[in-house]
C-alpha positions in Angstrom: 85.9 -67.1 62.0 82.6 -67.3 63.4 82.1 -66.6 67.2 81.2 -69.7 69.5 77.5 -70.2 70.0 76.5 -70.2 73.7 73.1 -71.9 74.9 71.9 -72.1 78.4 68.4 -72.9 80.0 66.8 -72.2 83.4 64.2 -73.5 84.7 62.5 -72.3 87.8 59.3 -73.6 90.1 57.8 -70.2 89.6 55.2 -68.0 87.5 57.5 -65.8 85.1 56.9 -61.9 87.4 58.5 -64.0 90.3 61.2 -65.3 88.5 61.6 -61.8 86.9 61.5 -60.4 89.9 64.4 -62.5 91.7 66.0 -62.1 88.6 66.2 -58.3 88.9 67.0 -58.2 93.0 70.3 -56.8 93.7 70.4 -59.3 96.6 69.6 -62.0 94.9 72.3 -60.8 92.3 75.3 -60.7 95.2 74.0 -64.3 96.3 75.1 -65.7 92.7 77.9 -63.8 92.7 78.9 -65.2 96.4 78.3 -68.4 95.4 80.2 -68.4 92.6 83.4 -67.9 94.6 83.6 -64.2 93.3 86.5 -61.9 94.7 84.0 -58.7 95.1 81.1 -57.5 93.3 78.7 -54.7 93.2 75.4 -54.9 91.8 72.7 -52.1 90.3 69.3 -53.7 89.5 65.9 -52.2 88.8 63.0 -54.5 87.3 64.3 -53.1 83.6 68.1 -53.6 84.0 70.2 -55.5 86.2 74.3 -54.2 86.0 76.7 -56.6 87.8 80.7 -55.8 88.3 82.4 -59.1 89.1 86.2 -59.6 89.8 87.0 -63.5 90.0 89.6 -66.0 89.9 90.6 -66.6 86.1 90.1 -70.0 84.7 92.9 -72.3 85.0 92.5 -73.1 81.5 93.1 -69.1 80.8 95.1 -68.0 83.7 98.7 -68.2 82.1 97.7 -66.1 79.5 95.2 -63.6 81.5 96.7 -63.6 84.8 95.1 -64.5 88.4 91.7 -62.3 88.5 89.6 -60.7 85.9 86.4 -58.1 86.2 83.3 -59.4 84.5 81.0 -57.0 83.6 77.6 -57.7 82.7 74.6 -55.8 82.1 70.8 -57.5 81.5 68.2 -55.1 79.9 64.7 -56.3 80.0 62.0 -55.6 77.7 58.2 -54.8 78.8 56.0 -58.3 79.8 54.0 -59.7 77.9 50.0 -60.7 78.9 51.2 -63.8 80.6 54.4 -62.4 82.4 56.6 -63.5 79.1 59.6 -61.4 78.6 62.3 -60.9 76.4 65.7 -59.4 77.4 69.2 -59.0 76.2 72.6 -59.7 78.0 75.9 -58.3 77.3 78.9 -59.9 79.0 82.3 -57.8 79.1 85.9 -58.5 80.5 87.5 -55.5 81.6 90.1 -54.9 79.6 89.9 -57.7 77.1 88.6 -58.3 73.9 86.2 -60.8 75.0 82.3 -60.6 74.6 79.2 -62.4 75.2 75.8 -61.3 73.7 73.0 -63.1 74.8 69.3 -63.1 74.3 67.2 -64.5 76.7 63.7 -65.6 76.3 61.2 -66.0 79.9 58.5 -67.5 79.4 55.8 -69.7 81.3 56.7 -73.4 81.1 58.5 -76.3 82.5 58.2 -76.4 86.5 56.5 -72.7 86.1 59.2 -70.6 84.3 62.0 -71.7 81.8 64.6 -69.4 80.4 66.4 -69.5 77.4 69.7 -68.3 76.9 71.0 -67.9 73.2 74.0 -65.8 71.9 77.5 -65.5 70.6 80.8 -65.7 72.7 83.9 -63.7 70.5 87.9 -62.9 72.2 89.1 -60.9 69.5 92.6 -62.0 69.9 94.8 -62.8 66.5 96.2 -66.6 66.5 94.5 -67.5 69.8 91.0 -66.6 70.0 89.0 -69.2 69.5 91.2 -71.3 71.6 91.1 -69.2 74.1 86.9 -68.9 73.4 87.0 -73.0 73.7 88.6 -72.3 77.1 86.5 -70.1 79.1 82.8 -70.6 77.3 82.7 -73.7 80.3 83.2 -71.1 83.2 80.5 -68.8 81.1 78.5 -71.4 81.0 78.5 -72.4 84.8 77.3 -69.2 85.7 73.8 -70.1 84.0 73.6 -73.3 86.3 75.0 -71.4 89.1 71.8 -69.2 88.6 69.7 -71.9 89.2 71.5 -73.5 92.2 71.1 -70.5 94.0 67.4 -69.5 92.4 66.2 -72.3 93.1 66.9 -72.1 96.6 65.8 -68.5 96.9 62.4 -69.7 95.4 62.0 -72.6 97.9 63.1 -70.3 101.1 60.6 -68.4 100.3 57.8 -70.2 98.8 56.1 -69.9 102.4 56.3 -66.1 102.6 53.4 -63.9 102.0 53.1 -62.0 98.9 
């Protein structure tokens, strides 16, 4: 069977090196991941790769089958700029221990309020019988980590819209 297509979008009041640059800051990082409700995290970003460790509370939908907690790992690698700040990267989404994968490309690029990000990829748990039920499951709490992204971006854009550069 085909894996389960995943599609996001960002958008953020900011030229696309700003948003790249929140994008990659390890603190920034640890914000999502606090405001997501996440157990414990680390985080190891540089401008070209951001790695993030996540344990968190299993979806409900999933948690009879996967237990109480699972460890997200994900890793962004981003590609050179282009002339006006466009990027192109690629994310891979792991669960420790499972046969579960997300890989994602994701498109920066000037537009909307000042930067919009695409997210485009394939969601597989390579599990015989229940799979793709289980895929149908947790693609929402996948999902919700894209507009938790922007909850907290765009707060960590307007909090420091007034700062000097």
């Amino acid at each position: 069977m085909a894996p389960m297509h995943i599609h996001a979008r960002n958008d953020f009041a900011a030229d696309p090196a700003t948003t790249h640059a929140m994008l990659s800051d390890p603190v920034f990082l640890g914000e999502v991941c606090v405001a997501s409700g996440d157990l414990e995290h680390r985080v190891d970003a540089t401008p070209h790769l951001s790695a993030v460790e996540r344990t968190m509370r299993t979806p409900s939908a999933v948690s009879g089958l996967l237990g109480e907690s699972l460890t997200l790992l994900q890793a962004l690698r981003w590609n050179a700029p282009d002339a006006d700040g466009a990027r192109t990267g690629r994310l891979e989404l792991t669960v420790k221990g499972m046969p579960a994968r997300a890989e994602v490309e994701v498109n920066l690029r000037p537009g909307g309020r000042g930067t919009l990000i695409d997210f485009d990829g394939e969601f597989t748990i390579k599990v015989p019988l229940v799979g793709k039920s289980l895929e149908a499951k947790a693609a929402p709490a996948l999902t919700e980590g894209f507009s938790m992204q922007q909850r907290v971006g765009d707060r960590w854009l307007a909090a420091r819209a007034g700062e000097p550069s």
